[in-house]
Biopython code that builds the backbone (N, CA, C, O; Angstrom):
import numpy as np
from Bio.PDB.StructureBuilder import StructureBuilder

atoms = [
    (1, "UNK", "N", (154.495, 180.211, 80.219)),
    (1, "UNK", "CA", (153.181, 180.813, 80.189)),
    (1, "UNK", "C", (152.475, 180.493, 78.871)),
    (1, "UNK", "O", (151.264, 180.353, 78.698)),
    (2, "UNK", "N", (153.283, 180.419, 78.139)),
    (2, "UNK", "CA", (152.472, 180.706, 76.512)),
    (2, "UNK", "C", (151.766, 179.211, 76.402)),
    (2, "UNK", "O", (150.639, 178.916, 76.005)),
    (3, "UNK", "N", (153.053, 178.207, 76.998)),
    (3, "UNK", "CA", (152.657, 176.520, 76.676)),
    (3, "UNK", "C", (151.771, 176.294, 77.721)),
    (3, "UNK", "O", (151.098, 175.352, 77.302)),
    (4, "UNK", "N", (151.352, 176.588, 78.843)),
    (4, "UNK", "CA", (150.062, 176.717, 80.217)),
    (4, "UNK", "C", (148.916, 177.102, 78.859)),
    (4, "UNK", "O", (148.041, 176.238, 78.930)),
    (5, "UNK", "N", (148.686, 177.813, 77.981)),
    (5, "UNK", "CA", (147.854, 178.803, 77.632)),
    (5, "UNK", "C", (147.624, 177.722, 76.291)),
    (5, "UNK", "O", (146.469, 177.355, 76.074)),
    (6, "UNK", "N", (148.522, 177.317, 75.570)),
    (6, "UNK", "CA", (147.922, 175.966, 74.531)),
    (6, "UNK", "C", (147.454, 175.379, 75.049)),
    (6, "UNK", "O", (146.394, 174.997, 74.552)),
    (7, "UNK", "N", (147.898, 174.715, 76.707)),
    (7, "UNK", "CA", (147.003, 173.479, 77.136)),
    (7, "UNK", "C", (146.087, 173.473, 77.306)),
    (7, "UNK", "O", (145.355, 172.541, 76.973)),
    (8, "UNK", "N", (145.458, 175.166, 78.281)),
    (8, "UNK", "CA", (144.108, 175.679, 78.057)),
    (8, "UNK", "C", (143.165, 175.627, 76.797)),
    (8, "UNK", "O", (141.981, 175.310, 76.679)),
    (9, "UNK", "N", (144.134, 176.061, 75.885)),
    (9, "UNK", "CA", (142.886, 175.574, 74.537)),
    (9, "UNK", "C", (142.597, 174.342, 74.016)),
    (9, "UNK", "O", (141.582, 173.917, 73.464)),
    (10, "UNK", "N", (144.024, 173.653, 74.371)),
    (10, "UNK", "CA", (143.457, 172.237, 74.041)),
    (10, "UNK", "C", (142.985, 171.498, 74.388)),
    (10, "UNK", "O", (142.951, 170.367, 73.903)),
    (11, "UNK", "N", (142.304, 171.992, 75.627)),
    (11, "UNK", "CA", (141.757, 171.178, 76.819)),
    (11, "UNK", "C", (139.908, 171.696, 76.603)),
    (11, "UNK", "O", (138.856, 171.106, 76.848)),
    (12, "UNK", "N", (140.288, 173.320, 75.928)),
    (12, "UNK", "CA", (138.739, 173.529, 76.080)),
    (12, "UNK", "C", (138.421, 173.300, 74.874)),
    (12, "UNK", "O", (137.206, 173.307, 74.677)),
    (13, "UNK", "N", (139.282, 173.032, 73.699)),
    (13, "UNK", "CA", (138.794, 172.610, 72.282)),
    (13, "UNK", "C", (138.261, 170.784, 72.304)),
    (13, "UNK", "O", (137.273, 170.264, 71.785)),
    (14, "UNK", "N", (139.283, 170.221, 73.055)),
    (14, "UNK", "CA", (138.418, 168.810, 73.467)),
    (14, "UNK", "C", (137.109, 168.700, 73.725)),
    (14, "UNK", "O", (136.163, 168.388, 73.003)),
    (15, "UNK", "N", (137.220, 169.142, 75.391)),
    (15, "UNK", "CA", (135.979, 168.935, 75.913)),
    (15, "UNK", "C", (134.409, 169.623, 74.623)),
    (15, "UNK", "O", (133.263, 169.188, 74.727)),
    (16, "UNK", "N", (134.785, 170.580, 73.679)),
    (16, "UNK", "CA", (133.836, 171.691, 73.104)),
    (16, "UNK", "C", (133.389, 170.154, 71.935)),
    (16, "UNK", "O", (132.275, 169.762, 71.586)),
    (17, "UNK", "N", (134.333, 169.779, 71.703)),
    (17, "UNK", "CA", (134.001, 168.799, 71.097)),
    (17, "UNK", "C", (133.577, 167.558, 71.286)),
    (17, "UNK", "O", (132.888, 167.135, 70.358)),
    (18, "UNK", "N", (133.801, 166.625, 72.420)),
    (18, "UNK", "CA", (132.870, 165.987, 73.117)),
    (18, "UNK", "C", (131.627, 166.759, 73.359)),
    (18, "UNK", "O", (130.662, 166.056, 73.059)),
    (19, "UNK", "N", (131.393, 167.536, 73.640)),
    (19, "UNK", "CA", (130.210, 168.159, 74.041)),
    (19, "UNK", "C", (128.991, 168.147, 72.707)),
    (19, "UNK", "O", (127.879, 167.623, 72.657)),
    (20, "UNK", "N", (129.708, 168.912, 71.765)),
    (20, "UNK", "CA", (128.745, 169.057, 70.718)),
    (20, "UNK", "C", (128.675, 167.613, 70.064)),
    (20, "UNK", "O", (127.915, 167.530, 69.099)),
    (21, "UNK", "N", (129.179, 166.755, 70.345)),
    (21, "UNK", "CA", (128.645, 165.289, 69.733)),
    (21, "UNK", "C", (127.826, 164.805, 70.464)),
    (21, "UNK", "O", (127.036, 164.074, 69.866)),
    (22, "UNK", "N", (127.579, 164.945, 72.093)),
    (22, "UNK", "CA", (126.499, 164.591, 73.002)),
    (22, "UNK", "C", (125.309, 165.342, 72.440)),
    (22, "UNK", "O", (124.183, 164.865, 72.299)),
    (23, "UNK", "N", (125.703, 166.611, 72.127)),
    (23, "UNK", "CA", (124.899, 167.314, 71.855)),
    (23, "UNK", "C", (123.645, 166.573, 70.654)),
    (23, "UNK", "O", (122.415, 166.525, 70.633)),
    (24, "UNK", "N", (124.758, 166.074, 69.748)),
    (24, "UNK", "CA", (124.110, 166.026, 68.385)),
    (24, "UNK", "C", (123.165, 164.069, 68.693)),
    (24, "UNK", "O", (122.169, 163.551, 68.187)),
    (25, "UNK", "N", (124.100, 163.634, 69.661)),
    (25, "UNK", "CA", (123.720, 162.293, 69.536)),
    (25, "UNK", "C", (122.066, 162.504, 70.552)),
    (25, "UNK", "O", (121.238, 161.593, 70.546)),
    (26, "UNK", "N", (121.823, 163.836, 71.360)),
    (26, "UNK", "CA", (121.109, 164.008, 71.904)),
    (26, "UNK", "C", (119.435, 164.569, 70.970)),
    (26, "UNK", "O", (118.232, 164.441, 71.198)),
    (27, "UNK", "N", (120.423, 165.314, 69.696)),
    (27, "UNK", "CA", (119.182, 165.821, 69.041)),
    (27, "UNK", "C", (118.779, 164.203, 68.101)),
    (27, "UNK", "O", (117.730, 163.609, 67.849)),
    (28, "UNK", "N", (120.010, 163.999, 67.852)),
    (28, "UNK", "CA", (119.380, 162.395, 66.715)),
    (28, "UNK", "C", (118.494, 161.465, 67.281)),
    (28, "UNK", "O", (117.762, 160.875, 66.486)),
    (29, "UNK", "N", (118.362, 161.117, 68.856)),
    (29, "UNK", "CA", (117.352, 160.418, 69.264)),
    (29, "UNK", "C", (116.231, 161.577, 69.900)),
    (29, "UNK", "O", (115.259, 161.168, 70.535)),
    (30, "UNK", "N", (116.374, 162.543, 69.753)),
    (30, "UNK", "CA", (115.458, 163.348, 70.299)),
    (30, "UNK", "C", (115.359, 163.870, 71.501)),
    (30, "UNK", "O", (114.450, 164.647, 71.795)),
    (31, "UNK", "N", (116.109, 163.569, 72.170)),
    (31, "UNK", "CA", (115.891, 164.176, 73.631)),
    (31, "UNK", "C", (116.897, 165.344, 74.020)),
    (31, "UNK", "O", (117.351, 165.628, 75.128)),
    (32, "UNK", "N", (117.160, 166.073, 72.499)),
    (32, "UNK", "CA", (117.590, 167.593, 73.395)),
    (32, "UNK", "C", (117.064, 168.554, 72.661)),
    (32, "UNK", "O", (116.386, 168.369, 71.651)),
    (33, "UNK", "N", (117.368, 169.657, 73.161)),
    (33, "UNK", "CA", (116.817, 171.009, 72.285)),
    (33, "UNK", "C", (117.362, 171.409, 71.366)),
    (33, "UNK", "O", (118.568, 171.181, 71.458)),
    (34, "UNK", "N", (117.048, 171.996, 70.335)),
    (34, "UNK", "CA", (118.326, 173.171, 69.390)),
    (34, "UNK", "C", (118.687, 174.299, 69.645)),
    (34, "UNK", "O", (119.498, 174.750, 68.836)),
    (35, "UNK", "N", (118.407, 174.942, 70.451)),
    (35, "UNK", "CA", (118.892, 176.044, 71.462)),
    (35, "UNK", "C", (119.483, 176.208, 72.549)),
    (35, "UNK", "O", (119.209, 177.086, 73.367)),
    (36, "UNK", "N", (120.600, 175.128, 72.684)),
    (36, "UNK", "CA", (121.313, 175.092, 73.906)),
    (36, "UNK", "C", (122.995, 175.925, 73.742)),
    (36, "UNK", "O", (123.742, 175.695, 72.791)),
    (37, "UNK", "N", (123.264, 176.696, 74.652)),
    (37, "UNK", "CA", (124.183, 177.456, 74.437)),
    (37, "UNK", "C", (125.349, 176.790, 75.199)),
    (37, "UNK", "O", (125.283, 176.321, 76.335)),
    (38, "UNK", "N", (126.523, 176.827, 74.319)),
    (38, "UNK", "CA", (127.619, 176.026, 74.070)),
    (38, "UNK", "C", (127.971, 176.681, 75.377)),
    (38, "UNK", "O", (127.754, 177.893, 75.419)),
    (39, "UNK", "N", (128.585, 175.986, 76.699)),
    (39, "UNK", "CA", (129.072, 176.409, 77.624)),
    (39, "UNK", "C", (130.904, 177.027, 77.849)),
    (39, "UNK", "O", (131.594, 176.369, 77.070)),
    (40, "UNK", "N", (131.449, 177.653, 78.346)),
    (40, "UNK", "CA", (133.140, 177.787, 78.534)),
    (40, "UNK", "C", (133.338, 176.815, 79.397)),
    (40, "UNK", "O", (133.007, 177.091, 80.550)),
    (41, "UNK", "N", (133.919, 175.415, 79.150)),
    (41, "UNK", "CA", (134.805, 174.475, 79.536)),
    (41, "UNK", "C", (135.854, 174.839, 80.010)),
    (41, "UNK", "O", (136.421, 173.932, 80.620)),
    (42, "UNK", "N", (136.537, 176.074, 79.999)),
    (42, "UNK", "CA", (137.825, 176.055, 80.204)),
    (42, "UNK", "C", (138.114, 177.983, 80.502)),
    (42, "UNK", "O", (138.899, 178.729, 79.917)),
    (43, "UNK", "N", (137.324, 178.231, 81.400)),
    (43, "UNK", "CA", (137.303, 179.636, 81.467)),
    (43, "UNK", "C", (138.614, 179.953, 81.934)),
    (43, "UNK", "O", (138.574, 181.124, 82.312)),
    (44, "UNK", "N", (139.453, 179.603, 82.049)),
    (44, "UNK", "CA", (140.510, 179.829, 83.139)),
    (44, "UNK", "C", (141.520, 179.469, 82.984)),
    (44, "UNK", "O", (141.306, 178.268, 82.820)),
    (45, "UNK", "N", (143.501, 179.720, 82.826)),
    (45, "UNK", "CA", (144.067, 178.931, 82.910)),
    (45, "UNK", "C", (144.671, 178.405, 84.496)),
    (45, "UNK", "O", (144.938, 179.133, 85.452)),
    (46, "UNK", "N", (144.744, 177.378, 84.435)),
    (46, "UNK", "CA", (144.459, 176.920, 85.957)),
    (46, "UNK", "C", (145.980, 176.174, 86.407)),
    (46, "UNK", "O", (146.746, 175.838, 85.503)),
    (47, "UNK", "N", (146.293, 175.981, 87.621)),
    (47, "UNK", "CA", (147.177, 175.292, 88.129)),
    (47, "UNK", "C", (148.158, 174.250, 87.371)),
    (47, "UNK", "O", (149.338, 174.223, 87.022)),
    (48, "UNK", "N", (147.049, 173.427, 87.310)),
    (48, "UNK", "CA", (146.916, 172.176, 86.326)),
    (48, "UNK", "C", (147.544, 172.076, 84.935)),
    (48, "UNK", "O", (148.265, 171.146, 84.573)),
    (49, "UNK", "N", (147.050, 173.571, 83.884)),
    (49, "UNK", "CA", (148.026, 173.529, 82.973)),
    (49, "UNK", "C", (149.260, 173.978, 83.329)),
    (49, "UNK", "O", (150.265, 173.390, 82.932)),
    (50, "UNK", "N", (149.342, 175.308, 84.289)),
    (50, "UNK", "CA", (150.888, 175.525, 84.427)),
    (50, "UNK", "C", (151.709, 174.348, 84.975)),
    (50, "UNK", "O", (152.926, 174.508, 85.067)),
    (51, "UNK", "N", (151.128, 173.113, 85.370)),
    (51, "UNK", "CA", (152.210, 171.968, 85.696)),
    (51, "UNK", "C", (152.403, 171.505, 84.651)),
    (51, "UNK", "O", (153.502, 171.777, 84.169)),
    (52, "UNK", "N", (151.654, 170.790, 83.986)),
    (52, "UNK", "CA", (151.595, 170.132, 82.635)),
    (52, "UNK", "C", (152.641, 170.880, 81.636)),
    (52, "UNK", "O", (153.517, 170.346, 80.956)),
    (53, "UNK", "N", (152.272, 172.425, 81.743)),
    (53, "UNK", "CA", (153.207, 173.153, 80.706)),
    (53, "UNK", "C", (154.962, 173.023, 81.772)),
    (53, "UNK", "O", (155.958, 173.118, 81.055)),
    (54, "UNK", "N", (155.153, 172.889, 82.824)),
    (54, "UNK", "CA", (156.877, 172.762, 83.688)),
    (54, "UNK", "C", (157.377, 171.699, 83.230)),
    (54, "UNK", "O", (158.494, 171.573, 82.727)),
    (55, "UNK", "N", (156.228, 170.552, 83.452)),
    (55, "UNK", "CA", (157.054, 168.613, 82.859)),
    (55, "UNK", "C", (157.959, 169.100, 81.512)),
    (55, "UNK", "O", (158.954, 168.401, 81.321)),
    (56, "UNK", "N", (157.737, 170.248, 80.520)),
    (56, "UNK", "CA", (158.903, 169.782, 79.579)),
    (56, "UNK", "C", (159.724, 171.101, 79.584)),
    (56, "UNK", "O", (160.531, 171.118, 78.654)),
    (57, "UNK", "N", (159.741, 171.862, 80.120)),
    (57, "UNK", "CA", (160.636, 173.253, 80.302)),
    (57, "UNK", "C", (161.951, 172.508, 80.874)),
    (57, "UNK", "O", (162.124, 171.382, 81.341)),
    (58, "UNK", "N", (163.002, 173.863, 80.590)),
    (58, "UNK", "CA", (163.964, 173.040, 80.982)),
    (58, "UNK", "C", (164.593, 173.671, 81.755)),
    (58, "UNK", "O", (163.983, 174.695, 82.062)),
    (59, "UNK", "N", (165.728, 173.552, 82.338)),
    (59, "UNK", "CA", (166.162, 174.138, 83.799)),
    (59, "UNK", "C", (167.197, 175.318, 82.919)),
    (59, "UNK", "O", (167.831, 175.039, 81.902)),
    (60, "UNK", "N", (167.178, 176.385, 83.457)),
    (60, "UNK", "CA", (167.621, 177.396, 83.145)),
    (60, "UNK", "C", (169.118, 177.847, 84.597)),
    (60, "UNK", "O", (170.305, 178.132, 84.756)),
    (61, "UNK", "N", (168.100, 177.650, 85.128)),
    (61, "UNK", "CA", (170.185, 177.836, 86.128)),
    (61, "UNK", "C", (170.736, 176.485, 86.607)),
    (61, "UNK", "O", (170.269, 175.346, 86.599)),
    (62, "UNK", "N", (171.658, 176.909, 86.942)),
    (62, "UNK", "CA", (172.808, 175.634, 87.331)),
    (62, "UNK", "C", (173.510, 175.323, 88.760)),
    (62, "UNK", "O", (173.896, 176.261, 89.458)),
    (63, "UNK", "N", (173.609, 174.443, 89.029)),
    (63, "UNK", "CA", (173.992, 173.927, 90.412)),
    (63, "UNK", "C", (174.377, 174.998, 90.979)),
    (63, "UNK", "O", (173.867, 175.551, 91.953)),
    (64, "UNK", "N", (175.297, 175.310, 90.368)),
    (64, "UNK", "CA", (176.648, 176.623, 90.511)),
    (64, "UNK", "C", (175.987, 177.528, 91.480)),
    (64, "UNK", "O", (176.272, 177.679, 92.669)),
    (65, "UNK", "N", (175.099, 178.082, 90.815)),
    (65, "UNK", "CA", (174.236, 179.775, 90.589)),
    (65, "UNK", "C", (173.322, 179.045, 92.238)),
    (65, "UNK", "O", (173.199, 179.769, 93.226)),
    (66, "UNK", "N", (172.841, 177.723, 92.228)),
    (66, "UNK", "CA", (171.919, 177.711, 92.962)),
    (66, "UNK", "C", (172.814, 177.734, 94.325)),
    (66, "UNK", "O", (172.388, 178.177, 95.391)),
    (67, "UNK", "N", (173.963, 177.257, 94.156)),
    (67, "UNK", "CA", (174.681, 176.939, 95.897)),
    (67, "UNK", "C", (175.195, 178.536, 96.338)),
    (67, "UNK", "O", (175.181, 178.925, 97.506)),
    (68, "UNK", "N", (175.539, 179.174, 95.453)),
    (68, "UNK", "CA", (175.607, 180.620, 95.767)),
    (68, "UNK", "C", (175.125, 181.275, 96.268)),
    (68, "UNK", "O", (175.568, 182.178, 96.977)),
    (69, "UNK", "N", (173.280, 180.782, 95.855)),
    (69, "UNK", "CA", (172.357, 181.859, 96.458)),
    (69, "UNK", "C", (172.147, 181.008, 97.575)),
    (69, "UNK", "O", (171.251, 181.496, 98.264)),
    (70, "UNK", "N", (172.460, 180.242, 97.923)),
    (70, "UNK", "CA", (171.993, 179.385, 98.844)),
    (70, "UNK", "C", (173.045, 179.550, 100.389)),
    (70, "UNK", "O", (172.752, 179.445, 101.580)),
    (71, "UNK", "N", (173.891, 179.746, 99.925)),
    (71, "UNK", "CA", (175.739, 180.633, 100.678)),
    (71, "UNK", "C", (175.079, 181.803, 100.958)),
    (71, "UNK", "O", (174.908, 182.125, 102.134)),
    (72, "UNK", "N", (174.644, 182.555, 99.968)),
    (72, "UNK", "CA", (174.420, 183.675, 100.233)),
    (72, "UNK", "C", (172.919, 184.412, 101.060)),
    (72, "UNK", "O", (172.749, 185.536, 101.532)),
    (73, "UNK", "N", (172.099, 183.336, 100.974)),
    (73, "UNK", "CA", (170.970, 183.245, 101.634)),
    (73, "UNK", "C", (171.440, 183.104, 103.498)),
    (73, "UNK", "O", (170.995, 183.692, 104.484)),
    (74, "UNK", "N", (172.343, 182.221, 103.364)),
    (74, "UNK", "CA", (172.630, 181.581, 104.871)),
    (74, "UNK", "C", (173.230, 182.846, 105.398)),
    (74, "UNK", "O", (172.860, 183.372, 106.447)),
    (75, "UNK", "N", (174.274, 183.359, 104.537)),
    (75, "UNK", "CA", (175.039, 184.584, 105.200)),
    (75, "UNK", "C", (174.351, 185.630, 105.666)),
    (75, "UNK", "O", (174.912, 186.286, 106.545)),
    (76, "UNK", "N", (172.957, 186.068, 105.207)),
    (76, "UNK", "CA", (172.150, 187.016, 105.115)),
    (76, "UNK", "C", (171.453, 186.428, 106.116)),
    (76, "UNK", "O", (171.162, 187.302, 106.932)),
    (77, "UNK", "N", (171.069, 185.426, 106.428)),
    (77, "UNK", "CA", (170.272, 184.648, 107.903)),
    (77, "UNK", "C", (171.151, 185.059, 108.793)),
    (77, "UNK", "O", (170.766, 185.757, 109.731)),
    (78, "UNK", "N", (172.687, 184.647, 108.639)),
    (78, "UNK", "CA", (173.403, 184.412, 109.845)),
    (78, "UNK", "C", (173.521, 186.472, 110.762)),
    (78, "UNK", "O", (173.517, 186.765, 111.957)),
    (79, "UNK", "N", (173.591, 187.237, 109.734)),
    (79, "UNK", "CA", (174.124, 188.419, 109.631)),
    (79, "UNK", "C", (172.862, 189.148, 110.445)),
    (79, "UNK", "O", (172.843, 189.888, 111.428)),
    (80, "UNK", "N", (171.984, 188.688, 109.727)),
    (80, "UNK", "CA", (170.441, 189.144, 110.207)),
    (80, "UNK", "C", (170.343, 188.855, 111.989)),
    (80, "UNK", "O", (170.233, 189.647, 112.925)),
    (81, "UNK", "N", (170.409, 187.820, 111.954)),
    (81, "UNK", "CA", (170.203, 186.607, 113.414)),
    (81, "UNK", "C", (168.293, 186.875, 113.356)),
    (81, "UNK", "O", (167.537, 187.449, 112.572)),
    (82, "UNK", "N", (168.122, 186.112, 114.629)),
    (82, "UNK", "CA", (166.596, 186.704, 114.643)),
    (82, "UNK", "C", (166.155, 187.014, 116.142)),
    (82, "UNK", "O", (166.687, 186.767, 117.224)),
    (83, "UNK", "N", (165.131, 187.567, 115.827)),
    (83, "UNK", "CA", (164.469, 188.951, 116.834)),
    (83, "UNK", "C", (164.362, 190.189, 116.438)),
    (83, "UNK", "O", (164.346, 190.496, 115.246)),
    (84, "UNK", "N", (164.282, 190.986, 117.352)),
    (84, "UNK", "CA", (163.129, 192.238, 116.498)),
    (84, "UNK", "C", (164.609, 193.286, 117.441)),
    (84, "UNK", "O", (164.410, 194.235, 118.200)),
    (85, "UNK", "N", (165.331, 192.979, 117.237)),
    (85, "UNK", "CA", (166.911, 194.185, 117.463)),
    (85, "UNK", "C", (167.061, 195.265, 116.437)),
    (85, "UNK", "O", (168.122, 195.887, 116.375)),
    (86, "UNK", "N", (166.130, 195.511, 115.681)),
    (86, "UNK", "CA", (166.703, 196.499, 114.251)),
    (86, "UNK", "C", (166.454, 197.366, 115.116)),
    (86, "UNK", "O", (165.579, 197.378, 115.983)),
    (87, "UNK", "N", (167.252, 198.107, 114.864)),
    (87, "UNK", "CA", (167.613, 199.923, 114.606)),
    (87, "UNK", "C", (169.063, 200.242, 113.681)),
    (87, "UNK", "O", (170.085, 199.621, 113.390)),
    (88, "UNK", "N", (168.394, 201.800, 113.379)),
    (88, "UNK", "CA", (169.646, 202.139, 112.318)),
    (88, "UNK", "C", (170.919, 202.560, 112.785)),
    (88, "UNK", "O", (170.943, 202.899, 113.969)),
    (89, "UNK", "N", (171.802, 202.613, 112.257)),
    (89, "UNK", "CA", (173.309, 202.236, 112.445)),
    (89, "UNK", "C", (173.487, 203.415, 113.399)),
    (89, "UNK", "O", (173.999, 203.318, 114.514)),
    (90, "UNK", "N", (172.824, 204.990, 112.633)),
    (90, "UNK", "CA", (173.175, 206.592, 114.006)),
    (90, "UNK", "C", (171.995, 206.488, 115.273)),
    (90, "UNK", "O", (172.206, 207.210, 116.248)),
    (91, "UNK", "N", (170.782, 205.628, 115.288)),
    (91, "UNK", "CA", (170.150, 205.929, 116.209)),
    (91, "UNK", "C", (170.661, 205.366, 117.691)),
    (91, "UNK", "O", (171.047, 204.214, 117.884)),
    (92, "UNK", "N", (170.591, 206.321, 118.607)),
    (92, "UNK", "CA", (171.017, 206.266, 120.012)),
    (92, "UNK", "C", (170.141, 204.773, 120.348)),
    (92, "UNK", "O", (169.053, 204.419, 119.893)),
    (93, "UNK", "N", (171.025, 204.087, 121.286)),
    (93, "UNK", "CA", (171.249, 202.900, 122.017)),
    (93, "UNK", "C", (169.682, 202.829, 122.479)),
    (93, "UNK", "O", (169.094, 201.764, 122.289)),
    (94, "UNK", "N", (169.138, 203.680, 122.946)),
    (94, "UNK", "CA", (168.080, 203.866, 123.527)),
    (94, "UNK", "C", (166.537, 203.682, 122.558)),
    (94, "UNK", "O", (165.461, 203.820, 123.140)),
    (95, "UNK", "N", (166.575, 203.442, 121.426)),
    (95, "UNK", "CA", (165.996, 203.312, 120.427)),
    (95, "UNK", "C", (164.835, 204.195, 120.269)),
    (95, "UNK", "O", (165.363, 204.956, 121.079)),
    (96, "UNK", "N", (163.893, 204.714, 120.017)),
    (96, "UNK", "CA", (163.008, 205.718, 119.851)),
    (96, "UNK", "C", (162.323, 206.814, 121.136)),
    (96, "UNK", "O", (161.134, 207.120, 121.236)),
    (97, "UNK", "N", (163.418, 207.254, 122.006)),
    (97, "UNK", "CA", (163.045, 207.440, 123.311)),
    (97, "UNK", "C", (163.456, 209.187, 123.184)),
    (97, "UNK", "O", (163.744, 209.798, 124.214)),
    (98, "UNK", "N", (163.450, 209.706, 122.187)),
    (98, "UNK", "CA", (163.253, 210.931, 122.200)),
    (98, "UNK", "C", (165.354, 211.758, 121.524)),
    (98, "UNK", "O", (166.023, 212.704, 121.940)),
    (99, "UNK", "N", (165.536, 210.950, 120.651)),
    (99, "UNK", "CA", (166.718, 210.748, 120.135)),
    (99, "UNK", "C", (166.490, 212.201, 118.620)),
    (99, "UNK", "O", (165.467, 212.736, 118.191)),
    (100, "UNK", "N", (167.757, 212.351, 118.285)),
    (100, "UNK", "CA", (168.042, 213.492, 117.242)),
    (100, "UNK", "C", (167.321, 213.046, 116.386)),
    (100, "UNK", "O", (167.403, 211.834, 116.189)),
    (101, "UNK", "N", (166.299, 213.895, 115.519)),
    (101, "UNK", "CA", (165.061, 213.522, 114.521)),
    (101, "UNK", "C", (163.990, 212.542, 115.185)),
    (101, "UNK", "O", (163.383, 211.666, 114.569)),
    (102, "UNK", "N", (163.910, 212.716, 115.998)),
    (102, "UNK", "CA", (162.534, 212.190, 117.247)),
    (102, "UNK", "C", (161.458, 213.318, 117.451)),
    (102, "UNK", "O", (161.892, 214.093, 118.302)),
    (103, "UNK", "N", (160.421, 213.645, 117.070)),
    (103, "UNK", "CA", (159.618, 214.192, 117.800)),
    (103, "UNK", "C", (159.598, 214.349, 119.206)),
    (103, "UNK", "O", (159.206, 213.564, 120.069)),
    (104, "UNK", "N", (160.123, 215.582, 119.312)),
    (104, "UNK", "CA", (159.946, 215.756, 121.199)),
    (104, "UNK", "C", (161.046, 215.172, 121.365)),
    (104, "UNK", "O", (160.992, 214.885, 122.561)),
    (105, "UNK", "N", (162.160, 214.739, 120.926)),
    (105, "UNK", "CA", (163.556, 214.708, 121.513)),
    (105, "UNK", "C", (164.131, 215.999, 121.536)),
    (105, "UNK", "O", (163.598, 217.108, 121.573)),
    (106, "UNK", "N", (165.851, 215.492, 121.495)),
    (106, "UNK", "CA", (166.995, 216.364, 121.434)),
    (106, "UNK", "C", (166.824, 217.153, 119.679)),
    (106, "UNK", "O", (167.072, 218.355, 119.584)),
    (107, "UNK", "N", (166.464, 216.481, 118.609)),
    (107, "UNK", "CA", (166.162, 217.194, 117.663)),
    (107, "UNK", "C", (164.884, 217.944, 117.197)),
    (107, "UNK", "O", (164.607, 218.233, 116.033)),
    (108, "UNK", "N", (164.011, 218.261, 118.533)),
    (108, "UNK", "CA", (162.977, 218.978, 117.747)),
    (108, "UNK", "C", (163.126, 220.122, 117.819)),
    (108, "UNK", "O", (162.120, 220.774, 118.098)),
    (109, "UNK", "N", (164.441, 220.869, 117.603)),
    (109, "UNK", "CA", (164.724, 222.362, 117.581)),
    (109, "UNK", "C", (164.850, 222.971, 116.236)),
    (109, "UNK", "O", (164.958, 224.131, 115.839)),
    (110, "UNK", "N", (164.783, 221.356, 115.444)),
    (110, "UNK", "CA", (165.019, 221.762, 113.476)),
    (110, "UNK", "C", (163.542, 221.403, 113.403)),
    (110, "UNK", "O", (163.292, 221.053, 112.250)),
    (111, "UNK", "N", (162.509, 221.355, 114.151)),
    (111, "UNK", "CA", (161.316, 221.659, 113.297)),
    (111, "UNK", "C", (160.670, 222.469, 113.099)),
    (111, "UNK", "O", (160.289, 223.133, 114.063)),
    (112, "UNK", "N", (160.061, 222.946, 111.257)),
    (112, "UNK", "CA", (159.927, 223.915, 110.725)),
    (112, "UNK", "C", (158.688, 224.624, 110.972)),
    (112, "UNK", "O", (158.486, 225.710, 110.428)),
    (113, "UNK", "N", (157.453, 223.848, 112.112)),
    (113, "UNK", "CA", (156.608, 224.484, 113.019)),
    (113, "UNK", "C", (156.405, 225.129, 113.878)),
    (113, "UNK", "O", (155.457, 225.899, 114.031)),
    (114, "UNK", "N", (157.529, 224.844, 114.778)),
    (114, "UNK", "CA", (158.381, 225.481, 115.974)),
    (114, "UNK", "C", (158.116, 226.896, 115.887)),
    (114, "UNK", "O", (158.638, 227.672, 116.688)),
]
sb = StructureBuilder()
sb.init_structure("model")
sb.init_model(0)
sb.init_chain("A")
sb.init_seg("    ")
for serial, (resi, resn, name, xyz) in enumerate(atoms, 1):
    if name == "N":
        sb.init_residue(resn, " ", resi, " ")
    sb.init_atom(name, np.array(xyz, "f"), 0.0, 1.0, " ", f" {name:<3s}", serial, name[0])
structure = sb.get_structure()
């Protein structure tokens, strides 16, 4: 983040400086004003520097760490499977059809409205 955030300035300290030499080469032949307000070149830090700032960072985890999570990613796919089958481990087979702690099931005899 910090090195994204130099590139930003050094990108808007460039351009600020090209600028004010157009500027000046504009007043020396005459064709600009002296009241022109210096624009933000670089309002933003953008995409662009956070790549520029990755090319020299350096890799912080290791093969190791990555095949692990990667084992452990698959196991968590495999365990999961897919489709929309969730329910919790005590709820009846029947899934929200009027089950213990259901509104209007077998458990609405513990509610404190009743």
């Amino acid at each position: 983040m910090q090195q994204a955030c130099k590139y930003a300035i050094r990108e808007a300290i460039e351009k600020t400086v090209r600028w004010k030499r157009e500027q000046e080469s504009k007043q020396e032949s005459g064709d600009g004003s002296m009241d022109v307000d210096e624009p933000d070149f670089v309002p933003y830090i953008t995409r662009d520097h956070f790549t520029e700032a990755l090319k020299g960072a350096r890799r912080s985890v290791s093969d190791r760490d990555i095949e692990k999570y990667r084992m452990f990613a698959q196991k968590l796919q495999q365990e999961r499977g897919f489709g929309g089958n969730f329910r919790f481990p005590d709820a009846p087979a029947g899934g929200a059809q009027g089950g213990a702690g259901v509104p209007g099931g077998a458990g609405a005899d513990d509610d404190i409205y009743d």
